[in-house]
C-alpha positions in Angstrom: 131.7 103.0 94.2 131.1 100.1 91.7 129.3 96.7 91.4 131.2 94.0 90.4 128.8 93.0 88.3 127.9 93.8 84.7 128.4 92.9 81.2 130.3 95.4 78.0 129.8 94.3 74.3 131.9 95.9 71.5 132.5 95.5 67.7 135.4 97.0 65.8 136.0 96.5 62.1 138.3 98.4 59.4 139.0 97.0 56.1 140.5 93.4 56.6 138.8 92.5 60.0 135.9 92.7 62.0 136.5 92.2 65.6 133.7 91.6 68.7 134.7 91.8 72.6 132.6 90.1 75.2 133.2 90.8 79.1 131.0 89.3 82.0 132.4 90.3 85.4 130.5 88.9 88.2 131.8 89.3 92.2 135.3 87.6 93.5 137.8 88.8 96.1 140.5 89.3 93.7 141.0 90.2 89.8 140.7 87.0 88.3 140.8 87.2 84.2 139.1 84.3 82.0 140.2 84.7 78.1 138.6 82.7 75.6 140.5 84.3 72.6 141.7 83.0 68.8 144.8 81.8 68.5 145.4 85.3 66.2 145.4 86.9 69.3 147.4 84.7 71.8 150.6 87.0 71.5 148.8 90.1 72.7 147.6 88.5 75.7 149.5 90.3 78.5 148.5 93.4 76.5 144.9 92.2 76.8 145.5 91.6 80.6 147.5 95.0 81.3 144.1 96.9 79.3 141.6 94.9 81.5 143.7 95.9 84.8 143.4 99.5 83.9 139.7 99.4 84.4 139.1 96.4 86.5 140.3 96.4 90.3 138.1 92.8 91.5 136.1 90.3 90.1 135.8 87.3 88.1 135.8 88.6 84.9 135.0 86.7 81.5 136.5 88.1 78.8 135.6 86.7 75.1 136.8 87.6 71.5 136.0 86.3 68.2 136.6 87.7 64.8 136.3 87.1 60.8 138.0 88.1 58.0 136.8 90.7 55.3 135.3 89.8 52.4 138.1 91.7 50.4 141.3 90.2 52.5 143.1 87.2 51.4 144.1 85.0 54.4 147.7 83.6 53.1 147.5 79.8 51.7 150.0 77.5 49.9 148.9 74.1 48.7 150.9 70.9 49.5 151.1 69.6 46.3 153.4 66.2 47.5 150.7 65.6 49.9 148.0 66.2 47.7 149.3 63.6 44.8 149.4 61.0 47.7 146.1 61.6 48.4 145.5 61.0 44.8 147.7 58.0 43.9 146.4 56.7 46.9 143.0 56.9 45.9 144.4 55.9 42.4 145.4 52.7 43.9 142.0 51.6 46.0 140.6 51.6 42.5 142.9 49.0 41.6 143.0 46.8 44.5 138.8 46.8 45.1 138.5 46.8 41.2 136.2 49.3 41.9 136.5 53.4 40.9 137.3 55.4 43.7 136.9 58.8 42.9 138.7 62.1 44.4 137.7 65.2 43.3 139.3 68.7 44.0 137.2 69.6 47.0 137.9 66.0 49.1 142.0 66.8 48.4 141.8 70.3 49.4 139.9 69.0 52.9 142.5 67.6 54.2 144.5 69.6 56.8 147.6 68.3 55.2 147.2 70.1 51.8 146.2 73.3 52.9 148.6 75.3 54.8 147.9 78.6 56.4 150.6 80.5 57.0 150.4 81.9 61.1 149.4 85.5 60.6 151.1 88.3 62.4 148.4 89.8 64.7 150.1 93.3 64.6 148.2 94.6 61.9 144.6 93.7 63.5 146.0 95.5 66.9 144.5 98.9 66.6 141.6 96.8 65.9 141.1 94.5 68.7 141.7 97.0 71.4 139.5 99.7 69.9 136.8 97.0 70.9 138.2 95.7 73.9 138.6 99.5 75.2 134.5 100.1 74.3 134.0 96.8 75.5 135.7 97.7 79.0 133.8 101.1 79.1 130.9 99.7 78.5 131.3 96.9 81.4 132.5 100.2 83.6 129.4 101.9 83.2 127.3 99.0 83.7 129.1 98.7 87.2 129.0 101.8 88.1 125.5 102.0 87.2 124.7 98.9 90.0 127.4 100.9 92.3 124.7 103.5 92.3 121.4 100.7 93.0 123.8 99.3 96.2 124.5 103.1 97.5 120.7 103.5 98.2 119.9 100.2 99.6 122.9 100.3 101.5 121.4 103.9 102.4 118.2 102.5 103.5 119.8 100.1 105.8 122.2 102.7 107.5 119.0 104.8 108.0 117.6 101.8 109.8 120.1 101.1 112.1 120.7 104.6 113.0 117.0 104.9 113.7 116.9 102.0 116.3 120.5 103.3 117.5 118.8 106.8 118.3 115.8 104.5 120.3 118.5 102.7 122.0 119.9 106.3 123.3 117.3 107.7 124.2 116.8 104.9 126.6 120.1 104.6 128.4 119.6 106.0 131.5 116.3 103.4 131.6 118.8 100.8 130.4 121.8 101.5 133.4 119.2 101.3 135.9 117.3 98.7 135.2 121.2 97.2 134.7 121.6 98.3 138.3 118.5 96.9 139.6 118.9 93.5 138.0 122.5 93.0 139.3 121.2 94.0 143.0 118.6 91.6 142.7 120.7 89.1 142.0 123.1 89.9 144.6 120.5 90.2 147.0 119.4 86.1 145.8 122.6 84.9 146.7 123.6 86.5 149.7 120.3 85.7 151.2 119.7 84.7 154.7 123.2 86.0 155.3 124.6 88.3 158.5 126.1 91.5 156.8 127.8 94.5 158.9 126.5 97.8 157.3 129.9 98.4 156.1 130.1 95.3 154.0 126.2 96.0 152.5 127.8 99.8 151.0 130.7 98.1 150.0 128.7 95.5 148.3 126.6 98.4 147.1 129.5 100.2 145.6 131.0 97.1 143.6 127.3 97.1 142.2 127.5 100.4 140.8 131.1 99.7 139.5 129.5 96.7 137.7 126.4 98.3 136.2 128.9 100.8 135.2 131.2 98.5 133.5 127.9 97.3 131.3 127.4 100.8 130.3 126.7 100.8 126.3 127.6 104.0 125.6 130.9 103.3 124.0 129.3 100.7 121.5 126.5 103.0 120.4 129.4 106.0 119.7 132.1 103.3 117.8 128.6 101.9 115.6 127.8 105.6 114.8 131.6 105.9 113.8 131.8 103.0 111.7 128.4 103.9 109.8 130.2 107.6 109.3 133.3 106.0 107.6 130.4 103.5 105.8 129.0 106.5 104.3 132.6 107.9 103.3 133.5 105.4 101.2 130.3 105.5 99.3 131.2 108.0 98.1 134.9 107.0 96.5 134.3 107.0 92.9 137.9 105.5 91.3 139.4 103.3 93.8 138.1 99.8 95.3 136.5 100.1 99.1 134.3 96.6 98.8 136.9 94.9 101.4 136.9 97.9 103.8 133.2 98.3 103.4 133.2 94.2 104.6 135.8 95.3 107.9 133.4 97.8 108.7 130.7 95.5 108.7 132.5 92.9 110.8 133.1 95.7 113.2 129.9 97.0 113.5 128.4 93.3 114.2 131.3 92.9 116.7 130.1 96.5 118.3 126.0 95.2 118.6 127.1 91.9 119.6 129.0 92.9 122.5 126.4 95.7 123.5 123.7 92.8 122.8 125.8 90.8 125.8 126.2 93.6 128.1 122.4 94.0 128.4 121.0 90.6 127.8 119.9 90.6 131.4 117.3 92.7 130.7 114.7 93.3 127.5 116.6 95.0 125.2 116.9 92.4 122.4 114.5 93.0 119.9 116.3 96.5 119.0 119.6 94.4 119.2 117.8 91.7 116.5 117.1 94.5 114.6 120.3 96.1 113.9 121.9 93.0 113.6 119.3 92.0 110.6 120.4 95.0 109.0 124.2 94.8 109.2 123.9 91.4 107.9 122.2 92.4 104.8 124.6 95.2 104.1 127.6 92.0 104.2 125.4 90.5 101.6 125.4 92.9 99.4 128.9 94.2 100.3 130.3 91.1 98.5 129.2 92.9 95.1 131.3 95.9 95.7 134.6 96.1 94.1 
């Protein structure tokens, strides 16, 4: 299991480049990919993406790369030399008109745009380059996830351990829980039908749709579906290689369905603050489930 969260750094150089990957991936409910990469590189995009995809399942995920040249490579330049006598002869002509010297020396002609011209370099042969980093870059990031997979499992852990704890206390006290279920819905009864003429037959009868009631409040089936759902919760902690963070969130929904329909079945009676409890749990677990690809 992974965190969606974490950062990878790499740097890759060889003779005529040195290139350095950033990634920042923080939580999101899809794979959504942020590039903020030299135009060099803009042709190699969908390779970029198709790399990233390999490692990356969910998240919103940063990915910067920046580069410079080798001392010893020559970046390809030709000088505009029509543009660059303009620039002159215009100057040339200032002088004349504000009978005033207007100089222009070689370093203000060469700054403008016009009079350099880089030729567009073919990223092809920085390539290997780039995605030597971006691949370090990527494990890194992986291991950083993986490591705050590993943080979640045990809190996650703790919290299971919790609710199965009050679960067990909630077990233990079932048959206290049917009868005092039993007890309540007789008293009740017995409220409204007070100061009523009732045959004998029609008290048992009475008597019997009590039991069929208290029977029908019975919280057995919750507690056994909760101790299911924690089993699978468990199981998927486990996966190593494929994403379970949206599962993990089902589960959770389904548990808090599970306590909050036990919680209703026995409101009647003083059973809540075990109910408050598990419910306090689960909803820390969804918290932190967010962060789990």
């Amino acid at each position: 299991m992974k965190s969606m969260t974490g950062f990878g750094r790499a740097v890759a150089e060889d003779e005529k480049i040195r290139i350095t990957v950033e990634i920042k991936s923080v939580n999101g409910k899809n794979l959504r990919v942020r590039f903020n990469i030299p135009r060099l590189f803009n042709p190699l995009i969908n390779q970029i993406n198709s790399e990233v995809e390999k490692v990356l399942k969910r998240g919103d995920v940063d990915l910067n790369v920046s580069y410079r040249f080798s001392p010893g490579f020559q970046v390809p330049i030709e000088i505009n030399y029509a543009e660059a006598i303009k620039i002159i002869e215009v100057a040339r002509r200032l002088s004349a008109l504000s009978n005033s010297k207007v100089s222009v020396n070689l370093k203000d002609v060469l700054s403008f745009p016009e009079v350099l011209i880089k030729d567009e370099l073919n990223p092809e042969p920085f390539k290997e380059t780039l995605f030597k980093a971006l691949r370090e870059a990527l494990e890194e990031l992986d291991r950083a996830r993986r490591s705050e997979g590993e943080k979640l499992k045990v809190y996650f852990e703790e919290r299971l351990k919790n609710i199965e704890e009050t679960l067990s206390q909630i077990e233990r006290e079932l048959p206290q829980i049917k009868e005092k279920l039993f007890k309540k819905l007789k008293e009740n009864l017995k409220k409204l039908l007070e100061g009523e003429e009732l045959s004998q037959d029609f008290t048992k009868r009475v008597e019997l749709e009590v039991a069929f009631l208290a029977e029908r409040q019975d919280v057995s089936e919750e507690v056994s579906r909760l101790k299911a759902h924690i089993k699978r919760f468990r199981e998927l902690l486990k996966v190593e290689d494929e994403p379970v963070g949206k599962t993990l969130d089902f589960l959770c929904q389904e548990m808090h369905r599970e306590i909050n329909t036990l919680g209703n079945k026995v409101k009647e009676i003083d059973v809540t603050e075990p109910v408050i409890k598990i419910k306090s749990e689960i909803a820390k677990i969804k918290e932190q489930v967010q962060n789990v690809e």
